[in-house]
VEXLUMLUM-291017 format. One record per residue (C-alpha): residue number from 1; residue in three letters; x, y, z. Coordinates in steps of 0.25 Angstrom, whole numbers, plus 2048, in hexadecimal, padded with zeros to 3 digits. Each point is the difference from the previous one (the first is absolute). Layout:
(NUM,ALA,(X,Y,Z)) ...
//
This chain:
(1,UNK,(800,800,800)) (2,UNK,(80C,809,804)) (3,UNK,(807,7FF,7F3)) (4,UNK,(7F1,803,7F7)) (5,UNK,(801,80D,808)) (6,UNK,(80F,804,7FC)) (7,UNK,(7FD,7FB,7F3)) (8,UNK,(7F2,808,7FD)) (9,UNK,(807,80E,805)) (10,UNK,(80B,802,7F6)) (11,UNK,(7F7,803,7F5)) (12,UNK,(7F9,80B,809)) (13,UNK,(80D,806,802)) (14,UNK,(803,7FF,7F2)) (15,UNK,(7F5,807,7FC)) (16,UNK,(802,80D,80A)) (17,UNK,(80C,801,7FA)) (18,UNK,(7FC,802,7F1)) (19,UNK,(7F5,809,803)) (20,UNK,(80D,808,807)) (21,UNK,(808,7FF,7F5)) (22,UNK,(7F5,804,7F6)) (23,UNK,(7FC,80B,807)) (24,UNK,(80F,807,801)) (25,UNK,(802,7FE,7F0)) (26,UNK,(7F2,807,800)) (27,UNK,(804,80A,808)) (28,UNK,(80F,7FF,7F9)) (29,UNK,(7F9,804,7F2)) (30,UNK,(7F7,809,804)) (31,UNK,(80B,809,806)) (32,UNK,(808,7FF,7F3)) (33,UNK,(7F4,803,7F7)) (34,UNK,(7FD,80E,80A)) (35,UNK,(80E,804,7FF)) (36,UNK,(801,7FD,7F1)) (37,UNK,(7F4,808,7FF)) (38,UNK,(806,80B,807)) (39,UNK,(80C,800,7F9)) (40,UNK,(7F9,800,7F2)) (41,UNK,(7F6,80C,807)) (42,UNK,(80F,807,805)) (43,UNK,(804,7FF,7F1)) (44,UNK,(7F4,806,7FA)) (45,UNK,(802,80B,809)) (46,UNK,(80E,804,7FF)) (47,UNK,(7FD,7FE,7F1)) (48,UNK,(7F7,80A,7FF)) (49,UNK,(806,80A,809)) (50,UNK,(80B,7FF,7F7)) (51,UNK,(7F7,802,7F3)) (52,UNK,(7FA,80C,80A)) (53,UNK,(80D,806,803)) (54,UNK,(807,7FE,7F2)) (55,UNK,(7F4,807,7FB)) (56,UNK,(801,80B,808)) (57,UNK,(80E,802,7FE)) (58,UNK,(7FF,7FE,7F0)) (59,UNK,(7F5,80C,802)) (60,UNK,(808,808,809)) (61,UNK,(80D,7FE,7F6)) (62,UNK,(7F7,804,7F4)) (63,UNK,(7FF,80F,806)) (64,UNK,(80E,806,7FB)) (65,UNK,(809,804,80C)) (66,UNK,(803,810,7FF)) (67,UNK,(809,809,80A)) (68,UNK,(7FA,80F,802)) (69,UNK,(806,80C,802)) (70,UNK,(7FA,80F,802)) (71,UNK,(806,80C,7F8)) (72,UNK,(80D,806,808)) (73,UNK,(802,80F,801)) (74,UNK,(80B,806,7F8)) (75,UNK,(80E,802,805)) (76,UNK,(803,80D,806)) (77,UNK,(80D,801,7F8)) (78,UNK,(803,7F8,7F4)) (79,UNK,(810,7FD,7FC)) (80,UNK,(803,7FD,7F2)) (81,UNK,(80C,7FB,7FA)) (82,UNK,(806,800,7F3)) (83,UNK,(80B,7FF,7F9)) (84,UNK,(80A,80B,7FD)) (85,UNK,(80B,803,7FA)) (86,UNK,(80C,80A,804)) (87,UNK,(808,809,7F6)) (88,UNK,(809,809,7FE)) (89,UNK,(7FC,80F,803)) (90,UNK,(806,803,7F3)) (91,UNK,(806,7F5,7F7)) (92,UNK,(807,801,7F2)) (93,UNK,(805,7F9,7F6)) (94,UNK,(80C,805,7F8)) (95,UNK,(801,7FD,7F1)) (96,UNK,(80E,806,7F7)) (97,UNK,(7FC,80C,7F7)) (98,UNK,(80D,7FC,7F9)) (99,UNK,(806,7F5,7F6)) (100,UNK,(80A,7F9,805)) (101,UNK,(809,7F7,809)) (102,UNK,(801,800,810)) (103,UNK,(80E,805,803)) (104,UNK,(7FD,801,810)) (105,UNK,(7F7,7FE,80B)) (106,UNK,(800,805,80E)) (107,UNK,(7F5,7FF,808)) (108,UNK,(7FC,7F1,804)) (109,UNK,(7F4,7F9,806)) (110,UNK,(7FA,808,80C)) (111,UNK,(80C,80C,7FF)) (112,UNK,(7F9,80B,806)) (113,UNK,(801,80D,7F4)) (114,UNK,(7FD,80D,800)) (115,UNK,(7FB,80A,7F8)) (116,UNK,(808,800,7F3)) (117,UNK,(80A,7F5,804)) (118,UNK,(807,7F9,7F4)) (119,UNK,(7FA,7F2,7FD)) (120,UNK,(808,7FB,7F5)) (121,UNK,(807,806,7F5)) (122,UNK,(7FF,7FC,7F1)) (123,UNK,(808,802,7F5)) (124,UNK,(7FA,805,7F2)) (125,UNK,(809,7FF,7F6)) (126,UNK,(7F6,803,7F5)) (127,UNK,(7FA,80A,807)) (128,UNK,(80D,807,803)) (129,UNK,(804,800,7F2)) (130,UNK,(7F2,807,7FB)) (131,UNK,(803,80B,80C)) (132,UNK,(80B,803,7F9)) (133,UNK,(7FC,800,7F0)) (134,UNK,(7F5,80A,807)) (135,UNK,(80B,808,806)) (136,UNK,(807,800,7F3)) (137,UNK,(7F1,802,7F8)) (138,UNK,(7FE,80C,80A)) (139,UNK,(80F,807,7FB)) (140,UNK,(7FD,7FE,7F0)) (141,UNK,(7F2,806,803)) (142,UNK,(806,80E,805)) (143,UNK,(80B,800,7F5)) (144,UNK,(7F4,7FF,7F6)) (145,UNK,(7F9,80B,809)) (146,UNK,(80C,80A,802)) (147,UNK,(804,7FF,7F0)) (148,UNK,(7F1,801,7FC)) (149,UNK,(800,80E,80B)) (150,UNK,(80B,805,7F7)) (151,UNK,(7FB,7FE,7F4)) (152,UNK,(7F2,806,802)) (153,UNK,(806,80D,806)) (154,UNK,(808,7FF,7F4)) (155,UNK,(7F5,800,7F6)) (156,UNK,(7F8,80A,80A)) (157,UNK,(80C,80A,7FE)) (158,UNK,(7FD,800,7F1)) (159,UNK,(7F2,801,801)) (160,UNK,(7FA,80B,7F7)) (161,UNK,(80A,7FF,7F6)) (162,UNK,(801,7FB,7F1)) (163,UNK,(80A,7F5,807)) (164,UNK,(7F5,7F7,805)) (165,UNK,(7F2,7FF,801)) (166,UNK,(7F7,800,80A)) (167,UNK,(7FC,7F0,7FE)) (168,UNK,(80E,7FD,803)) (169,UNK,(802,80A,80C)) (170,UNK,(7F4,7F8,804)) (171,UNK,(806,7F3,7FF)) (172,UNK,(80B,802,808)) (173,UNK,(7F8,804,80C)) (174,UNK,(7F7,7F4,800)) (175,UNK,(80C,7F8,7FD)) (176,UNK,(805,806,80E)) (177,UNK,(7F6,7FE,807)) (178,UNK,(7FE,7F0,7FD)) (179,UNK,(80F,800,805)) (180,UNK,(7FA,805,80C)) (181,UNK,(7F8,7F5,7FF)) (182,UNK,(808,7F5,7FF)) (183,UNK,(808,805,80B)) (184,UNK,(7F5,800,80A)) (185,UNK,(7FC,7F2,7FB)) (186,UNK,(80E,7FA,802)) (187,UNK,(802,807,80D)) (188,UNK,(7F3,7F8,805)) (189,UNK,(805,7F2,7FA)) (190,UNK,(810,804,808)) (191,UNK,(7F4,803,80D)) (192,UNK,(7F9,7F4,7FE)) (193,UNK,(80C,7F7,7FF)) (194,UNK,(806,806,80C)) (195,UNK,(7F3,7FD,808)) (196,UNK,(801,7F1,7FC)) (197,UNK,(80F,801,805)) (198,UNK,(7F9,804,80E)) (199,UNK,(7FB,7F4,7FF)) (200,UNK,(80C,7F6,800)) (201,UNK,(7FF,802,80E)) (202,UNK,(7F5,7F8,807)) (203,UNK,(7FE,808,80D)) (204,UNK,(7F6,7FD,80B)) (205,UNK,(7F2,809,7FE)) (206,UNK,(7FF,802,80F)) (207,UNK,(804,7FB,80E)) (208,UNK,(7FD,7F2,801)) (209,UNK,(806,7F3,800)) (210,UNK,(803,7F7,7F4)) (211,UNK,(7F8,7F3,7FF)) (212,UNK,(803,7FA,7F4)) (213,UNK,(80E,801,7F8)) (214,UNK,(7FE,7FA,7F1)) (215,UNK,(80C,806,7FA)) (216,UNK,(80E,7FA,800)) (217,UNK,(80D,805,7FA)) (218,UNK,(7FF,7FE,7F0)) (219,UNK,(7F1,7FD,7FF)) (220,UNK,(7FA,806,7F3)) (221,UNK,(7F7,80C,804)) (222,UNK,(7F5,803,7F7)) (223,UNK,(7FA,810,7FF)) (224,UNK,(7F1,7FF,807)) (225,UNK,(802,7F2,801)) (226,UNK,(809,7FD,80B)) (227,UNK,(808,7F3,801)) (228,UNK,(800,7F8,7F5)) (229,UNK,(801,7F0,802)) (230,UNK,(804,7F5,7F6)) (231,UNK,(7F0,7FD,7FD)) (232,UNK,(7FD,80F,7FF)) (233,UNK,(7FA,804,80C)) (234,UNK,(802,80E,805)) (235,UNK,(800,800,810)) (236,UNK,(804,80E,80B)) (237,UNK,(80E,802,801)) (238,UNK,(7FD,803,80E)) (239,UNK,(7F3,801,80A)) (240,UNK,(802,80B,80A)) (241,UNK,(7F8,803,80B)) (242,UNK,(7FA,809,80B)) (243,UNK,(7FC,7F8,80D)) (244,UNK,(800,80C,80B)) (245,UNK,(7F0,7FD,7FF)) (246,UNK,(7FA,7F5,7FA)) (247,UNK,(7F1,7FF,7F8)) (248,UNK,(7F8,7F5,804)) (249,UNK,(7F5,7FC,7F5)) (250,UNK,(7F4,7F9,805)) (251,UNK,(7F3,7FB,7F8)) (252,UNK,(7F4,804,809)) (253,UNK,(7F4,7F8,7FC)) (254,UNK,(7F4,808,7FD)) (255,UNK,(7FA,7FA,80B)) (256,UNK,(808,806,80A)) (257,UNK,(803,80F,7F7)) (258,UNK,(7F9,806,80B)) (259,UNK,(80B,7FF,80A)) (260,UNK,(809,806,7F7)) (261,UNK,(802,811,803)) (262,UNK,(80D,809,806)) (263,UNK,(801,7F8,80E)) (264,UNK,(800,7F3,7FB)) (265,UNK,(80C,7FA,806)) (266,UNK,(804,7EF,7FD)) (267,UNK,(80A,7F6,807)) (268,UNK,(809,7FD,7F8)) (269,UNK,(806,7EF,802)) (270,UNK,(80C,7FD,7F8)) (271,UNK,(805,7F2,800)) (272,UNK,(80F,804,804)) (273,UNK,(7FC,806,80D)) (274,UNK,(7F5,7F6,805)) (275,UNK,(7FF,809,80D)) (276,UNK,(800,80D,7FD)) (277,UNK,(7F4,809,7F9)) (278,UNK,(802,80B,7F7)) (279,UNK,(7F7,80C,801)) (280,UNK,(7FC,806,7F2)) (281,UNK,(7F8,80B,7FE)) (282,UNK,(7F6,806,7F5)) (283,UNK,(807,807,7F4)) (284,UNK,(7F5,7FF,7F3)) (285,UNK,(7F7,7F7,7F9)) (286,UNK,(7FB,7FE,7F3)) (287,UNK,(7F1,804,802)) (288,UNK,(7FD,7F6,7F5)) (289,UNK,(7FF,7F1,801)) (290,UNK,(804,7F6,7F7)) (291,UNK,(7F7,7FB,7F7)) (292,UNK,(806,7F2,801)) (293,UNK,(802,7FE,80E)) (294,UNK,(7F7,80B,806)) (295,UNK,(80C,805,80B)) (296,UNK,(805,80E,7FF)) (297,UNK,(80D,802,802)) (298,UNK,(805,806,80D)) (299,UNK,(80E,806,803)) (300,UNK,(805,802,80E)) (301,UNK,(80E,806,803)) (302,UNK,(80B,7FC,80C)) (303,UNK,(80B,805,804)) (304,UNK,(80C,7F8,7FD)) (305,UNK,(80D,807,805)) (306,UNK,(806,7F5,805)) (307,UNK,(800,7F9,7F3)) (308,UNK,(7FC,7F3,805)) (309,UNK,(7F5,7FF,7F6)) (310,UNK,(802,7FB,7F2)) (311,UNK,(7F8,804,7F5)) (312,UNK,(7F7,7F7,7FA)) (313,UNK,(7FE,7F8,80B)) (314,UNK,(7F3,7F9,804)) (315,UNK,(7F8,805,80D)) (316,UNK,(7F3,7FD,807)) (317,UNK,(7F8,80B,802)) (318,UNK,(7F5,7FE,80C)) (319,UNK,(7F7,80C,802)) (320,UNK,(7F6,803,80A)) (321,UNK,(7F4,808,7FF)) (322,UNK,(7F4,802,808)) (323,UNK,(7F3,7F5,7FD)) (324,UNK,(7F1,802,7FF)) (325,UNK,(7FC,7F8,80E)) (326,UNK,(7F1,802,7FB)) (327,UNK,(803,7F9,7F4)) (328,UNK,(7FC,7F1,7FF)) (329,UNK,(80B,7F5,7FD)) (330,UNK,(7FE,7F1,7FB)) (331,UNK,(80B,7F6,7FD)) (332,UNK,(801,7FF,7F1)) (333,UNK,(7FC,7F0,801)) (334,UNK,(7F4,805,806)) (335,UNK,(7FB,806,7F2)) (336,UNK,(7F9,7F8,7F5)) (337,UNK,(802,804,7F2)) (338,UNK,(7F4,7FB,7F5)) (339,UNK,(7FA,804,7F6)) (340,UNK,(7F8,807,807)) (341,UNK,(80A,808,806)) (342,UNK,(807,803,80C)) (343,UNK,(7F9,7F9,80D)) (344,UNK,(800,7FB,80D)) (345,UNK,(7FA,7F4,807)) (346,UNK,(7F6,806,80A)) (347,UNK,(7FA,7F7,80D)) (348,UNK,(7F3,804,806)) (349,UNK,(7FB,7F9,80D)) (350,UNK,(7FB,7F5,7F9)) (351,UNK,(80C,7FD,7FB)) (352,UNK,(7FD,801,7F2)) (353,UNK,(80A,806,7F6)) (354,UNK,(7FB,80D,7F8)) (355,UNK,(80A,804,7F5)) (356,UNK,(802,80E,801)) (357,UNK,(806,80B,7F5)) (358,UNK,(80B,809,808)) (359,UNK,(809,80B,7FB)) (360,UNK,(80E,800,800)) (361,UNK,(80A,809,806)) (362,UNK,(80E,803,800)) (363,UNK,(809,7F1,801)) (364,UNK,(808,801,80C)) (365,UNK,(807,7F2,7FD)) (366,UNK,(7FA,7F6,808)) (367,UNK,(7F4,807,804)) (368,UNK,(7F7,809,7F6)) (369,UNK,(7F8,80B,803)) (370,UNK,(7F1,7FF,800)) (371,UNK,(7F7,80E,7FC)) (372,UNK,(7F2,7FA,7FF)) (373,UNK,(7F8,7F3,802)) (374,UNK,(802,7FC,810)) (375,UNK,(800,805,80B)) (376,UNK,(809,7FE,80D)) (377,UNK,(7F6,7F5,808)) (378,UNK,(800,7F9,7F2)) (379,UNK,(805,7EF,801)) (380,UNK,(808,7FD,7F3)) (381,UNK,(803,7F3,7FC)) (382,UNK,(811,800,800)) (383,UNK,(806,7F9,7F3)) (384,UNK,(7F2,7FC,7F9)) (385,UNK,(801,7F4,7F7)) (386,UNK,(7FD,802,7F1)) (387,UNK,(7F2,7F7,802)) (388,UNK,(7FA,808,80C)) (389,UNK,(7F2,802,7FA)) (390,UNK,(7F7,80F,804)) (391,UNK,(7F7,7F9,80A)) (392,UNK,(805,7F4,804)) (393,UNK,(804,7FA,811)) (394,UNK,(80C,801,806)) (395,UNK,(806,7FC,80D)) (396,UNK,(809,80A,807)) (397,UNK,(80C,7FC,807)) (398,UNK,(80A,807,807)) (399,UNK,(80C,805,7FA)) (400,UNK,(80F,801,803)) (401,UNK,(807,80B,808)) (402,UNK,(80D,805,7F8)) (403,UNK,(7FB,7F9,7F4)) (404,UNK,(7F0,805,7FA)) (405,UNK,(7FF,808,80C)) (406,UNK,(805,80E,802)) (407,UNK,(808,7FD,80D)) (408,UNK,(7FD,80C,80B)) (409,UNK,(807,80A,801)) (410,UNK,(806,806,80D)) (411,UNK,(7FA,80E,806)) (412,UNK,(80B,80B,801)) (413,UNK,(801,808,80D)) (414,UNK,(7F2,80B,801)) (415,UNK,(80D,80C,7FE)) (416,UNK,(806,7F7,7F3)) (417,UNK,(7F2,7FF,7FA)) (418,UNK,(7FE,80E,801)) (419,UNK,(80C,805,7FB)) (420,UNK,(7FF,7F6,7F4)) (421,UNK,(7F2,806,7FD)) (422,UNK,(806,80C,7FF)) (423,UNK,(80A,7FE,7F8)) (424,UNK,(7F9,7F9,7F6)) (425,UNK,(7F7,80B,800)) (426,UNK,(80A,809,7FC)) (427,UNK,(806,7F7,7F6)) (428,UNK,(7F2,7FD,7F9)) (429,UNK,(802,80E,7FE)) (430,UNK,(80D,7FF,7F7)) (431,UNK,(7FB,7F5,7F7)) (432,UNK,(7FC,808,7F3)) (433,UNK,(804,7FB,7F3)) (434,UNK,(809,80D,7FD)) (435,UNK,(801,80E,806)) (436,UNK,(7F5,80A,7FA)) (437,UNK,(80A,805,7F7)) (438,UNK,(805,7F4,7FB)) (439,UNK,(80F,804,802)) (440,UNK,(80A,7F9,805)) (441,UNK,(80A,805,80C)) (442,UNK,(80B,80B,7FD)) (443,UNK,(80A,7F6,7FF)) (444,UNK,(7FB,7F6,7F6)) (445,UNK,(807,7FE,7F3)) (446,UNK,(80C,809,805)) (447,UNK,(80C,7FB,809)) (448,UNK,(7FD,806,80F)) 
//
């Protein structure tokens, strides 16, 4: 009986077991189908906030990107500076009036000469020998004349008798006077040939020193023509040149004529003396602009006693004048050119763009002035593309100090700012094209 009992509870126990087990691989599956569910509901998810934010930022990345700026008041003194160049306060050239060949010079490079001062000497062979048939021409003429004196006194003592006639009396008279003649005209050939003898001498025009030397003992001189090489080109025998002062020639654009008058004063830079400045003042200008490169010529004078300035150097000239503070700047990458003309890209507060016309002012390098077509409170778009269209979004960013935007600019001392105010003040004054009468100072064209 005991071992029907044992035997009849295993399958029991069995049993229990199965249903255990079967319920943990139901539990099992169900946990993986929730948390494969999950998964696949996370992914859906993530996916579409992806699409979501990809969608958004394709949107946002369709509005072009723009940098503004506002219109910036006008410097309170502009500086220019332009090229220059430095001659000579008087500078000449010296050609021989004479045929010949160079028998000596004296004067070398840079030899400091006065007034008068032999250069060279040439000697004319030919020339000489034609001084002297003139010489000789000059004597036979005023043989002819004395004898033809004689004669007519002769011929008037028999006048009124049946010796002579009167046609013959005549005759001898006028004969007399054609002697007279020929005398005069060969005594102006001997003068004419002893003028050109002067000039065997090549002497200095004035004080100065000699820049350039082309002659050389036994060069072939030619008359008007100067030194004559083996290809026949005629150069100077000699350069001399006066550099007590010195001329500075500038070309003023007609942008900035204005600044020119009396007072104008420049800096000069000269590459040989990196740190030094030179001060030039006003002596004349041209009043009258090139038609080519629309600048005047403006000459400025220095003082050059010290010689230590060549002529035909190159310079810089910086001036300074006073500016228009009430006048409006852009950056010239600012403007838009079309064909529609001249415009800027405006932003309201919707940011929208608006294209809109503006006129130009004077172009004071990297900025250009602006007369009409905004206003200060104005946004600009800085360096528009080509395709920004009238009416289209943008989206603002902020810009780069020291790079699109003007950096700021320190404030001077309440007694600096006044005394700058002032002084600009009185130099606005001083900024007219020319004086009234359109004369230039006492000195100009004339050594001072």
């Amino acid at each position: 009986m005991s071992g029907y009992h044992e035997d009849g509870g295993q399958p029991e126990q069995t049993t229990r077991h199965d249903a255990a087990s079967s319920r943990k691989r139901v539990i099992g599956v169900g946990v993986v189908a929730v948390v494969a569910i999950g998964l696949a509901g996370l992914g859906i998810v993530q996916r579409q906030a992806h699409y979501m934010h990809l969608a958004k930022e394709t949107a946002e990345n369709a509005i072009p990107v723009v940098q503004v700026i506002s219109p910036q008041p006008g410097p309170s003194i502009r500086t220019l500076s332009l090229p220059a160049n430095i001659a000579a306060w008087y500078q000449a050239p010296i050609y021989a009036q004479v045929s010949g060949y160079v028998k000596m010079w004296y004067k070398d490079f840079g030899a400091v000469v006065k007034t008068g001062d032999v250069l060279a000497l040439i000697d004319t062979p030919g020339l000489d020998a034609q001084y002297a048939a003139a010489k000789a021409n000059l004597d036979v003429a005023l043989a002819r004349y004395k004898l033809a004196q004689i004669t007519a006194r002769r011929w008037k003592a028999l006048q009124g008798t049946q010796a002579v006639s009167q046609q013959e009396v005549d005759v001898q008279a006028a004969n007399a006077e054609a002697q007279q003649a020929q005398v005069e005209a060969a005594r102006h050939e001997v003068e004419r040939f002893a003028a050109l003898e002067g000039f065997k001498k090549i002497v200095a025009p004035f004080d100065g020193v000699v820049t350039s030397r082309f002659a050389d003992v036994g060069d072939y001189v030619n008359a008007g023509r100067g030194d004559v090489d083996s290809h026949g080109n005629a150069t100077e025998l000699f350069s001399v040149a006066d550099v007590h002062a010195m001329r500075v020639f500038v070309a003023v654009p007609q942008d900035y004529a204005d600044i020119i008058s009396p007072r104008l004063e420049a800096d000069l830079s000269i590459p040989q003396y990196p740190d030094r400045t030179f001060k030039a003042k006003f002596l004349a200008t041209a009043t009258a602009f090139n038609p080519t490169t629309r600048t005047v010529t403006t000459e400025l004078t220095i003082d050059n006693k010290s010689g230590e300035l060549w002529p035909n150097s190159y310079a810089t000239a910086n001036f300074k004048a006073p500016g228009d503070p009430d006048m409006l700047i852009l950056p010239e990458g600012a403007i838009i050119f079309r064909a529609e003309g001249t415009q800027v890209a405006l932003v309201d507060g919707t940011n929208h763009v608006h294209l809109v016309g503006v006129t130009l002012g004077k172009n004071l390098g990297t900025t250009v002035q602006i007369l009409r077509g905004v206003k200060k409170t104005d946004r600009l778009v800085n360096s528009p593309s080509a395709g920004l269209l009238d009416g289209q979004e943008v989206r603002i960013v902020k810009g780069t100090p020291g790079y699109n935007l003007p950096p700021k600019k320190p404030e001077p001392p309440k007694g600096e700012a006044e005394g700058s105010q002032m002084k600009a003040g009185q130099e606005r004054i001083d900024t007219r094209a020319m004086p009234e009468d359109n004369r230039p100072p006492i000195e100009a064209g004339g050594r001072p």
